[in-house]
TIDRENDREN-285602 format. One record per residue: x, y, z of N, C-alpha, C in turn; residue in one letter. Coordinates in steps of 0.1 Angstrom, whole numbers, plus 5000, padded with zeros to 4 digits. Layout:
# residues N
XYZXYZXYZa ...
***
This chain:
# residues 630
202107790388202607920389203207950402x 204508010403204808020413204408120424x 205308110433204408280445205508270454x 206008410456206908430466206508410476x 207208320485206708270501207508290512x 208608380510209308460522210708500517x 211408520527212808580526213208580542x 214708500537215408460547217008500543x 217508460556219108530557219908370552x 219508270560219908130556218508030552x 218907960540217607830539218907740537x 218207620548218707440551217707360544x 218307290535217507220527217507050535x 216907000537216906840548217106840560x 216706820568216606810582217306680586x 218406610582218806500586219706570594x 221106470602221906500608223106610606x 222906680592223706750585222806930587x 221606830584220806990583220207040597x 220406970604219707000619220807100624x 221807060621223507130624223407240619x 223607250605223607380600222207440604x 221207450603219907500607220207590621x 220507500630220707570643221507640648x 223007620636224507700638223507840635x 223107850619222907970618221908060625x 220807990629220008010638220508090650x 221008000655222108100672223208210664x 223808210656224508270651223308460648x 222608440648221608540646221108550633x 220708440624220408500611218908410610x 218508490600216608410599217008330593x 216608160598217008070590215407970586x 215607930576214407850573214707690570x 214307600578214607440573213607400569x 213907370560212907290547213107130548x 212207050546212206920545211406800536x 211306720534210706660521209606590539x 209706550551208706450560209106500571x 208406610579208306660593208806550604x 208106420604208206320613209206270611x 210806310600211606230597212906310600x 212906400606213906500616215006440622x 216106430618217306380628217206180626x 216206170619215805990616217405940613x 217405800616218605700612218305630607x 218605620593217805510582218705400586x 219805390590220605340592221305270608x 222105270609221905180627221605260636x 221305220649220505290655222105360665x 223005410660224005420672225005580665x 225305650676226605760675228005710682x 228805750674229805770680230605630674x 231905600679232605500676233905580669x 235305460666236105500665236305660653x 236805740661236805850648235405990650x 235105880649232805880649232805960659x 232905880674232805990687233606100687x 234806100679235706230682235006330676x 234406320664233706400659232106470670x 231706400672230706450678231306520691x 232106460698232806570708233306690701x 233806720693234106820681233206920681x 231706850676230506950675230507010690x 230206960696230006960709230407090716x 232107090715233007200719232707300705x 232307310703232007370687230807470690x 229807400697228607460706227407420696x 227507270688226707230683226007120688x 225007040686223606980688224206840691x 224206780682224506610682224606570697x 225606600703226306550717225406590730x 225006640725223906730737222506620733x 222006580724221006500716221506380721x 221806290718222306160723222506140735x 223206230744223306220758221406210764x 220606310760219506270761218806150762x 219106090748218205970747218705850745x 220105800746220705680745220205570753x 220605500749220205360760220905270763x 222105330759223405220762224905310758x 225805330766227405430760228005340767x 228905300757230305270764231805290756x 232405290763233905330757234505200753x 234905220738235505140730236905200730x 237705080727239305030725240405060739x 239505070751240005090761241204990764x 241604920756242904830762243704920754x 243905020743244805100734244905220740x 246005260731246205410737245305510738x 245605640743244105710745244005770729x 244805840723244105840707243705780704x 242705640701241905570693240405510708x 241005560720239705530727238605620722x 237205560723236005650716234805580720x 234005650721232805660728232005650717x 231305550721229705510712228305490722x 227405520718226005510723225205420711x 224705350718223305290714222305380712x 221405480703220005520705219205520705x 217905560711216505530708216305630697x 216205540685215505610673215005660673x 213505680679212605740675212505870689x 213105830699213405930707214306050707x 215606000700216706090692215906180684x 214706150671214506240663213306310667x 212306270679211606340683212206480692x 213406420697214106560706214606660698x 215506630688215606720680215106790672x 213806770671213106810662212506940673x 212106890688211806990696212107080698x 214207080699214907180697215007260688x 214907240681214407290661213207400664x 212707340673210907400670211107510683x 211707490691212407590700213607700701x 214007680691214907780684215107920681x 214708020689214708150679214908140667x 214608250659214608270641214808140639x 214207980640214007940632212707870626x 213107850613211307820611211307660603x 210707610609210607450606209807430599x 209707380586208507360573209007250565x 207907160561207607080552207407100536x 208707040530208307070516209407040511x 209007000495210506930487211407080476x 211607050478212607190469213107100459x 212907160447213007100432213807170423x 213907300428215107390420215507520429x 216607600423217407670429217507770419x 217107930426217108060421218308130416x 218608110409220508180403220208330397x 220608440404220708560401222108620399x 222008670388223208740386224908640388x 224508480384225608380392225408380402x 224608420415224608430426223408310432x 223308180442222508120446221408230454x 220208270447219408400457218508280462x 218408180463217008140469216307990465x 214907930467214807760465213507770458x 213407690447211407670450211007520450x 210007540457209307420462208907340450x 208107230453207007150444206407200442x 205407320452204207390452204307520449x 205607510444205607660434205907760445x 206407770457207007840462208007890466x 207907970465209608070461209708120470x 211108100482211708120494213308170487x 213308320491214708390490215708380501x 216708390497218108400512219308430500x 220008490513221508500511222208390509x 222108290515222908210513221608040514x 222607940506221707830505222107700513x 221907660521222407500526221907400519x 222407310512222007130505222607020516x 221806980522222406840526220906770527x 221006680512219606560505219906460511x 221306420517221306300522221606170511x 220606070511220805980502218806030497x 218906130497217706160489217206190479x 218906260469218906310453219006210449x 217906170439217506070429217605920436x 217105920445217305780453216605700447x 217105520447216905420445217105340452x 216305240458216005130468216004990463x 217404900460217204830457217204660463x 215904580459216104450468216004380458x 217104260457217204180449217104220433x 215904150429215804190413215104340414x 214204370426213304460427214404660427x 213704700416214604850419213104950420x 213505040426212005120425212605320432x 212105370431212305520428212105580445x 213205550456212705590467213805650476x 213505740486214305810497214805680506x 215805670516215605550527214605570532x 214305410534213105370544211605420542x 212005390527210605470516210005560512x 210805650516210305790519210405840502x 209905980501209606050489211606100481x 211806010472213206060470213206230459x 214306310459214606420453215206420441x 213706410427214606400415214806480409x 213806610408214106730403215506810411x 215606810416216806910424218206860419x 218306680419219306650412219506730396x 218406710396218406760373219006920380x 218007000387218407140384220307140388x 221107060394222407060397223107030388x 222106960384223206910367223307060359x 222007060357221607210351222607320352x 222707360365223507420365225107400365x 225307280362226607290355227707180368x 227207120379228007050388227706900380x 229706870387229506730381229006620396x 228206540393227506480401227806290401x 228106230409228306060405227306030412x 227405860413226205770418227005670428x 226405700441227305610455226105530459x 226505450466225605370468225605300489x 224505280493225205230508223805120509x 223805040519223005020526222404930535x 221704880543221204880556221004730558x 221204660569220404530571218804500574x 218404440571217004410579217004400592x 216104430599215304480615214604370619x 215104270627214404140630213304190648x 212204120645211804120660211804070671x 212204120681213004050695212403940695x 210803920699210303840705210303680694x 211903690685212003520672213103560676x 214203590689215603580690215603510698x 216803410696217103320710218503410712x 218803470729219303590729220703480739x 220103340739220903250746222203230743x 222003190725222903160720224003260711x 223803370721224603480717225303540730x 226203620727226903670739226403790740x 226403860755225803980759226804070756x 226504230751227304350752227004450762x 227404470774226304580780226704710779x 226304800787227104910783228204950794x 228805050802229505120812228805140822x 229105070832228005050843228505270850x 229305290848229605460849229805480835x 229105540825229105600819229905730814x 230805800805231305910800230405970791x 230006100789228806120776229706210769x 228606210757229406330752229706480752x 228606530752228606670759229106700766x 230206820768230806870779229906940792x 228806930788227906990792226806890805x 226606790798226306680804227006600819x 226306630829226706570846226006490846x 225306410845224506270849223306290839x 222906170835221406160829221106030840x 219806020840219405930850219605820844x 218905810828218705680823219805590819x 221105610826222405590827222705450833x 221305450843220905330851220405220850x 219905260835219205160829219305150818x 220505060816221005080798220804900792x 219904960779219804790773221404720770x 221304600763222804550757222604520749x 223204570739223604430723223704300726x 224204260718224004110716225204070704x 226304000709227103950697227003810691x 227203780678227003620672228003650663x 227603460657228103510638227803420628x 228603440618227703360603228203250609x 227503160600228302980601228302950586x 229202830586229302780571227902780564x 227202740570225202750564225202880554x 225603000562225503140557226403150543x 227203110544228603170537228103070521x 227402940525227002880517225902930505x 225003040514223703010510223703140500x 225103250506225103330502226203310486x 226803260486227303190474226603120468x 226003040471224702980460223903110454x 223903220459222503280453223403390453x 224603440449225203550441224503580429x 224203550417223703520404222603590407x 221903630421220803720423220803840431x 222303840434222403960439223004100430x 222104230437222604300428223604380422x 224204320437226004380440226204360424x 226604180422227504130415226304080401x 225404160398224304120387224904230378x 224804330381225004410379223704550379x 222704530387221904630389221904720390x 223204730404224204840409224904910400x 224305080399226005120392226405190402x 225905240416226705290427228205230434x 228705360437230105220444229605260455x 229705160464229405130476230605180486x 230305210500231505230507232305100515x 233305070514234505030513234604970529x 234305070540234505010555232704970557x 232004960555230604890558230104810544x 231004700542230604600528229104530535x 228404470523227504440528227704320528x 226704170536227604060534228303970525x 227103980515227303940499228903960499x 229304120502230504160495231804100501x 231504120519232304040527232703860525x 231803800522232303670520232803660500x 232503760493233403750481235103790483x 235003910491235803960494237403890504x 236703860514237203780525236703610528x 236903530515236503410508237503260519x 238603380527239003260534238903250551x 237603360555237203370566236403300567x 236703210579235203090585233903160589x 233903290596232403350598233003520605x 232103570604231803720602231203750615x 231103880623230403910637229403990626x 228203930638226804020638226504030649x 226604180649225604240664224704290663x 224004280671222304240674222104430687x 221504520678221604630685219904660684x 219404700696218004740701217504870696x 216604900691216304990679215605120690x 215205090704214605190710214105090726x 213305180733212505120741211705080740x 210905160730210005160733209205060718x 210204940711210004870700210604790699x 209904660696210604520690211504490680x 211804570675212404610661214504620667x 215004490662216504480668217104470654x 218404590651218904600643220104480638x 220404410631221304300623222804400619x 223604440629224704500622225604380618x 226304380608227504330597226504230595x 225204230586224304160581224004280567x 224204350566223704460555223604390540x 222404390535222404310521221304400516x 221704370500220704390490220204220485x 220204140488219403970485218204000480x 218003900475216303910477215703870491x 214403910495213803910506214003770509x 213703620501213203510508215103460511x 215403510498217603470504217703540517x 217403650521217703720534217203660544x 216003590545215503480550216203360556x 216503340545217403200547219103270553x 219603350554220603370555221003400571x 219303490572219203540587219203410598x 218803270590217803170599219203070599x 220303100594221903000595222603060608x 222003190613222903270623222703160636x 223603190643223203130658222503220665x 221003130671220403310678218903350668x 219503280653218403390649217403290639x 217603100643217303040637215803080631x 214803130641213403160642212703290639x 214203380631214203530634213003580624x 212203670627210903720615211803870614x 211603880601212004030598210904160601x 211104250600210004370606210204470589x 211804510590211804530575213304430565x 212704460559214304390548215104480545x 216304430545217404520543217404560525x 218104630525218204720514219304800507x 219404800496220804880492220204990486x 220805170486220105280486220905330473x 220805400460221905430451221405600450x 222205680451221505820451223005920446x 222806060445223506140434224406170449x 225806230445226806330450227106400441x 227406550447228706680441229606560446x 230406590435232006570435232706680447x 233406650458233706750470234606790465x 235106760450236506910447236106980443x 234707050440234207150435233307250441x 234207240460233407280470235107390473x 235107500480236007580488236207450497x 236907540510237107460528236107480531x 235507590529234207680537233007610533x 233107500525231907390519231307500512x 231707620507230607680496231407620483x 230007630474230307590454230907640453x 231907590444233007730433232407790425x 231307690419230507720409229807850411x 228707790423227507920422228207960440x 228408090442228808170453227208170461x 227108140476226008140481225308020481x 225807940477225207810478226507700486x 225607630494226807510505226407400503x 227007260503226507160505227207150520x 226307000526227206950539226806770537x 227206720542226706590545227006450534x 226106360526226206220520226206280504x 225406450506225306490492227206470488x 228006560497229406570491230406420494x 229506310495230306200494231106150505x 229706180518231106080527229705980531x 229805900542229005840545229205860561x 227705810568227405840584226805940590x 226005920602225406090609226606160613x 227606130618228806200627229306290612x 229606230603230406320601229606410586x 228506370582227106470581227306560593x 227106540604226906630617227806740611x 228906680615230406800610230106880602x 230006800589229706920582228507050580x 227406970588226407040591226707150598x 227307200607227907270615228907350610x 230007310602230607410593229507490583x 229607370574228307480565227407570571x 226707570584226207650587226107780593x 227307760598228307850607229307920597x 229607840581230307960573228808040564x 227807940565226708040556226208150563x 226308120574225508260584226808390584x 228008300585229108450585229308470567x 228808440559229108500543227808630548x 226708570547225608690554225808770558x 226508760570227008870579228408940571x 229008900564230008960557231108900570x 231508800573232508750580233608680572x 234608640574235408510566235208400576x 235008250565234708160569236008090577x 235407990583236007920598236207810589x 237607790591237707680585239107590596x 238907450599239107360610240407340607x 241307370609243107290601242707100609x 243707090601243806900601244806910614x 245306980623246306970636244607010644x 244007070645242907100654241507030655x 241106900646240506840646239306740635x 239106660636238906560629237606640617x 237106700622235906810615237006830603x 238506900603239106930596240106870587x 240206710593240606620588239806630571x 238506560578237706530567237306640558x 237006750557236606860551237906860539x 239106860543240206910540240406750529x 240506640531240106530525239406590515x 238106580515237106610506237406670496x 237606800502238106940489239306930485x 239906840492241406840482241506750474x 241106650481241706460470240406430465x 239206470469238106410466237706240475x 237006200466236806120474235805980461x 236205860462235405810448234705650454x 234405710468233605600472232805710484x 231605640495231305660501232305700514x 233105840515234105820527233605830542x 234105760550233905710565234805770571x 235205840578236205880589237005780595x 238105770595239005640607240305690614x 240305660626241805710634242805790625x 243205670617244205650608244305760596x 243105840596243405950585243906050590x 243906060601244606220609245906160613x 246706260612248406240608248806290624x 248006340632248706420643247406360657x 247006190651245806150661246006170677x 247706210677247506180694247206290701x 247206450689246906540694245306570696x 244806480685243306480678242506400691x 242606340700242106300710240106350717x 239606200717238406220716238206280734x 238906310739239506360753239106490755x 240006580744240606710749239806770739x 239106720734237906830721237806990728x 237206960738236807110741238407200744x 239107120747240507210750241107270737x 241007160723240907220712240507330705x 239207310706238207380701236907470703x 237107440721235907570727236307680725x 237307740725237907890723237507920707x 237407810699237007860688235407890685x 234707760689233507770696232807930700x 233407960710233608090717233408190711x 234308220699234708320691233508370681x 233508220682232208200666231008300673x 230508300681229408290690228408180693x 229008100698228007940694228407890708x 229207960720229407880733229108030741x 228407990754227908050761229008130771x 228808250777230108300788230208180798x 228708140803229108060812229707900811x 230007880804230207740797231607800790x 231707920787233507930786233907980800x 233508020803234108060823234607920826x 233407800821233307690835234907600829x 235107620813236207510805236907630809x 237607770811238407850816239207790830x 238007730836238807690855238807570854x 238607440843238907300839240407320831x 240707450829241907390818243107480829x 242407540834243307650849244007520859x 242707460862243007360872244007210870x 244107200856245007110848246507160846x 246307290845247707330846248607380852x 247807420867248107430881248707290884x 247907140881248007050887249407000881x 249707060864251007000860251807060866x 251707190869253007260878253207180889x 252107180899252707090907253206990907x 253106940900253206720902254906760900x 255506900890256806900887257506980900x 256807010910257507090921257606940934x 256006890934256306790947257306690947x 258106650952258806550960257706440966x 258606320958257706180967259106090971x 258706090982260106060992260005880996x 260905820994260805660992259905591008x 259105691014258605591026257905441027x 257905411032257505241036255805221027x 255005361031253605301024254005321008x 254505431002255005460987255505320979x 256505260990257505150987256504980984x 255505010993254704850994253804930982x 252605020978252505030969253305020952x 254305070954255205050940255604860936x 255804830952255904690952254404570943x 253704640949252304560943252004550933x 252604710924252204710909253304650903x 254304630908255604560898256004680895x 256404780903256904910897258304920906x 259604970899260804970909260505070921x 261605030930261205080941261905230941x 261505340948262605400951263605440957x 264905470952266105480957266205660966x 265505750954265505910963264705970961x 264206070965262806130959263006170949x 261906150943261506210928260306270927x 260206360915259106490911257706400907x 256806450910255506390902255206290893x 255606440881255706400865256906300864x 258006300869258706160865258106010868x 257706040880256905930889256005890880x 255005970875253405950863253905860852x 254905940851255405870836255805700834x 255705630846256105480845254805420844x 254405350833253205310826252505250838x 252605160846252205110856251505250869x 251905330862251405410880250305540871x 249105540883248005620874248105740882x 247405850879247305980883246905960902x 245805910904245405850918246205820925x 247305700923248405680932249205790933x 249805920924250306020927249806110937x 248206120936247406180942247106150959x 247306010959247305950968248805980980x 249106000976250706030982250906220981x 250706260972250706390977249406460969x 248206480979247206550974247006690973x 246306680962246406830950245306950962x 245407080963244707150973243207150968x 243407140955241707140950241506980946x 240406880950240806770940239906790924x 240606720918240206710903238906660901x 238506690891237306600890238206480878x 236906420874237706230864238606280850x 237506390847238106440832239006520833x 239006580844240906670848241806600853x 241606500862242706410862243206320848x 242206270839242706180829243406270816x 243206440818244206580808245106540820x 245806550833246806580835247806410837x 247206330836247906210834248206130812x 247206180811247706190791248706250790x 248506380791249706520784250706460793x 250806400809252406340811253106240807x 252106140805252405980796253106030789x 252206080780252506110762253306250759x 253906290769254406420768255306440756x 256406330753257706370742256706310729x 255706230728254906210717254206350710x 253606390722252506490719253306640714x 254506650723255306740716255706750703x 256606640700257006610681256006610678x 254906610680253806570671253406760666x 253706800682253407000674254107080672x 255906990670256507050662256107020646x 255906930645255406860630254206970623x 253507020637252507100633252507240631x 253807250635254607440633254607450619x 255507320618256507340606255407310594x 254307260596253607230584252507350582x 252407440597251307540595252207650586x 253607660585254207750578253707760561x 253407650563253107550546251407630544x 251007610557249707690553249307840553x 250507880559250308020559250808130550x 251508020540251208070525250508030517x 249908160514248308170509248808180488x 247408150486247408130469246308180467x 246808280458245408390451244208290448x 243008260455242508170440242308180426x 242708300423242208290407243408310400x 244608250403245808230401245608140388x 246608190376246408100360247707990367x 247207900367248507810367249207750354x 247607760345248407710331249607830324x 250007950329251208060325252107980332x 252207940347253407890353254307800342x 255407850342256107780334256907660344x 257007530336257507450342256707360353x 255707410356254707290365254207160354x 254407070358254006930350252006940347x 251906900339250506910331249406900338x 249606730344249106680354248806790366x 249706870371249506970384248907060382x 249507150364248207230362246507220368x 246607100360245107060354244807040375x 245306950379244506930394244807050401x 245907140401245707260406244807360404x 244407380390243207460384241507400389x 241807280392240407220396240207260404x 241107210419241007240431240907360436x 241907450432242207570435242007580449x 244007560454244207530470244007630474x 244007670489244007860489245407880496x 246407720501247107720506248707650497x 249707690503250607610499250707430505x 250207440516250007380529248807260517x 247707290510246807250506247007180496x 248307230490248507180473248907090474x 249807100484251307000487250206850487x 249006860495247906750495247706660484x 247206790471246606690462247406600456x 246806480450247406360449247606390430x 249006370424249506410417250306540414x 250506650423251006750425252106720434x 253506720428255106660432255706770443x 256506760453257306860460258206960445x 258406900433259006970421257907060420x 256607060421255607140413255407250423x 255707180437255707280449256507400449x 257607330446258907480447258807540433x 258207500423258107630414257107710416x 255607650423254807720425255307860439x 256307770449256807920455257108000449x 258407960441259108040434258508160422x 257108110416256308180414255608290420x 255108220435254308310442255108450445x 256808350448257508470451258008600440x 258008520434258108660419256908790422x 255808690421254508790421255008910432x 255208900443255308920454256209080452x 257408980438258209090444257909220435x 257409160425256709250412255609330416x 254509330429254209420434254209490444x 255509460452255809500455256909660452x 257409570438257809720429256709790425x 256009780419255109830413254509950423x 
***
């Protein structure tokens, strides 16, 4: 029998990296929020490697960050290792990854959770969802308790209907054994969402003290460190950062794992999940890439305070004694004892075209997904969405319009916009390469992006917009100058320019022209005519980007005028497109699915022609003019 057990403004269903986000958006936002969870001790957990950030990955978390959300602030905490990746490439694809302590990451977060005004932290599985009047009113538990709200958050993770499978072995479970969510799947069916089966999963966790760490190469981290939080000025433990460890397969591996396909459940057919596409597991890698001699495995440290070292690009579903043999061909890992076995996870998704931008259902009004539920894969970009969804469920409450990220302002909006328009028919990952305007998208300038929006929301503090107020003052004081000073050809300028291989000069020249010869950094400018205030690292590296890249970064926001025009014509959503006379069949039907809210949005979906575009103006414009008579 059931029993009413409260009433709230927001309920977050999972506490993973998706729901800790939304939980706390709406929370600061001012509304009573309630996070529900299936394992208190499993708060912000990484079933998965123990690391944030990386290409795409870190941009996003700098995103939250400027956003005035959790992640970046979390990690800077408890990492054990950052360093900046693709530093020999341009600055759009440099990105920032950390190493973290597992079990330290999820104990902090969970602190902040439990520290939160209006929010309330509870244990319990939610099995179905309250529909009034079409309206999402509320959750109930296993234990028959009935919790009301305005609005609903879902992010299960890989927890609806989860399956854990090793080798021949399949069995009914959450990652890392936990209690999986099978009723809540059924009630989504129930109510009418179409739902598929994805699939991801993990390598086995070998123990330090069976590694020969000789026969591997060291990774360390940034002996000076960058973090992510804008917020963050030094952590101590900065000082003391563990290293990975790089190796790789040998013919042994490649062998052993082809002999014993016939038991895997990739290619048995156990699997009906599709798996994601940029993290194959190795089974898939040597079917797939059949004429590579060996594969990198890096050897990543699970915490401090544990013997437990993660096997990245080792990820299999084998059977346990094949994973065995497969682990003991590595160099490094001849002697390696496992702690757990790797595993492949198969669990339910919403289809993301049957979501708004604002991540609420089309279906049921009041209800949001965020996270692995709508089909992408990773904490970062779970985080994202955790933070949108939270931040639009708390303003539906309050009677606000939702915030929604354009694809020129950041990678949060890349992906969301992905999702609800094209869908998505694998596990999606974020990469450089999906944002069309990366050099503006910069894991750099996040907060220059997006703290003003941050701001607006209520989610960044006065004093934390004051302080990015006199960081973006001080950057553009410093560009005016560099275009006013004169650097005059003297003898020390001359032997400097000489050293770097840079031409000498013939008459003075301005700053910014000077900056702009690949060879000369902000410092040597500085060095010859110093600024009245000096910069700190991160305002010198905004006023040496934006000069490098200046005629780049420009085309790049004209590209972004001319396409926001595209978005700022709006589409009724409840527009019949099957009356449009003359749109091809195909456009109907994915136009009616989707239902873009933009011109900007249609133009996206894949099967909808620039022909289907200009009738659809030419439509909108009729309407326009027809009530305008009217």
């Amino acid at each position: 029998m059931g029993f009413h057990a409260g009433n709230y403004d927001v309920i977050v269903v999972g506490a993973g990296h998706a729901g800790c986000e939304a939980a706390l958006a709406a929370a600061r936002l001012g509304c009573e929020t309630l996070l529900l969870t299936i394992n208190l001790d499993m708060v912000a957990f990484m079933p998965c490697n123990p690391s944030i950030g990386g290409p795409a990955k870190g941009h996003v978390v700098r995103e939250i960050d400027a956003l005035g959300g959790e992640m970046g602030r979390n990690i800077d905490k408890t990492f054990i290792q950052m360093r900046m990746l693709n530093t020999g490439k341009g600055p759009a694809v440099h990105a920032l990854r950390a190493q973290a302590d597992k079990a330290l990451y999820s104990r902090t977060m969970k602190e902040t959770l439990e520290k939160q005004p209006r929010l309330t932290l509870r244990q319990g599985m939610v099995e179905d969802l309250i529909v009034e009047n079409g309206v999402c009113a509320g959750v109930i538990t296993k234990t028959g308790a009935e919790y009301r709200a305005k609005a609903v958050v879902l992010t299960t993770g890989t927890y609806l209907r989860g399956k854990i499978i090793i080798g021949e072995i399949m069995y009914e479970s959450g990652p890392n054994n936990q209690q999986p969510s099978v009723k809540l799947s059924e009630a989504l069916r129930r109510i009418g969402f179409e739902l598929a089966r994805f699939k991801t999963g993990t390598p086995p966790r070998v123990n330090k003290d069976t590694i020969d760490f000789s026969k591997m190469e060291i990774q360390p981290g940034d002996p000076k460190p960058k973090y992510f939080s804008y917020e963050t000025e030094y952590m101590p433990h900065a000082e003391d950062q563990l290293p990975c460890w790089l190796t790789y397969t040998s013919a042994e591996t490649h062998r052993i794992i082809r002999e014993n396909l016939h038991r895997a459940p990739m290619f048995s057919g156990l699997i009906e999940g599709v798996g994601a596409r940029y993290c194959p597991s190795i089974e898939d890698k040597i079917v797939r890439f059949a004429d590579k001699p060996q594969h990198q495995v890096f050897l990543e440290p699970e915490g401090r305070n544990t013997n437990e070292y993660y096997v990245q690009g080792l990820s299999t579903s084998m059977p346990e004694d094949v994973q065995y043999r497969i682990l003991r061909s590595v160099p490094g890992l001849e002697n390696a004892e496992i702690m757990r076995t790797g595993y492949a996870i198969e669990y339910d998704v919403i289809l993301p075209t049957q979501l708004w931008p604002s991540l609420e259902t089309k279906r049921l009004p009041g209800l949001f997904t965020a996270g692995q539920i709508n089909g992408t894969s990773g904490y970062e970009e779970a985080a994202g969405q955790g933070l949108m969804a939270g931040i639009n469920a708390a303003r539906k409450v309050q009677g606000k319009e939702p915030v929604v990220i354009q694809r020129s302002q950041g990678y949060i909006g890349v992906m969301i916009d992905d999702l609800v328009t094209k869908g998505t028919n694998e596990p999606y990952r974020l990469l450089t390469s999906r944002a069309e305007y990366r050099l503006l998208l910069r894991h750099d300038n996040a907060d220059f992006r997006l703290t003003p929006l941050g701001y607006e929301i209520g989610l960044i503090s006065e004093e934390r917009y004051r302080k990015f107020l006199r960081k973006k003052e001080r950057v553009e004081q410093e560009l005016e100058r560099l275009k006013q000073i004169r650097i005059r050809p003297e003898a020390h300028v001359q032997e400097t320019l000489e050293a770097l291989g840079s031409a000498p000069l013939q008459n003075a020249v301005d700053g910014v022209t000077l900056l702009r010869r690949p060879e000369l950094s902000y410092d040597h400018i500085a060095a010859w005519s110093p600024p009245p205030v000096e910069l700190t690292e991160e305002e010198k590296e905004q006023v040496e980007i934006r000069v490098k890249y200046e005629g780049y970064i420009e085309k790049q926001l004209q590209q972004v005028e001319r396409l926001a025009k595209m978005e700022r014509k709006r589409i009724p959503p409840d527009l019949d497109y099957a009356s449009i006379h003359g749109l091809a069949t195909e456009a109907k039907q994915k136009l009616a699915e989707i239902r873009p809210l933009s011109i900007g949005q249609a133009a996206r979906i894949s099967g909808v022609t620039p022909a289907d575009i200009s009738i659809l103006l030419v439509h909108l414009e009729q309407r326009q003019r027809l009530k305008r008579s009217s």
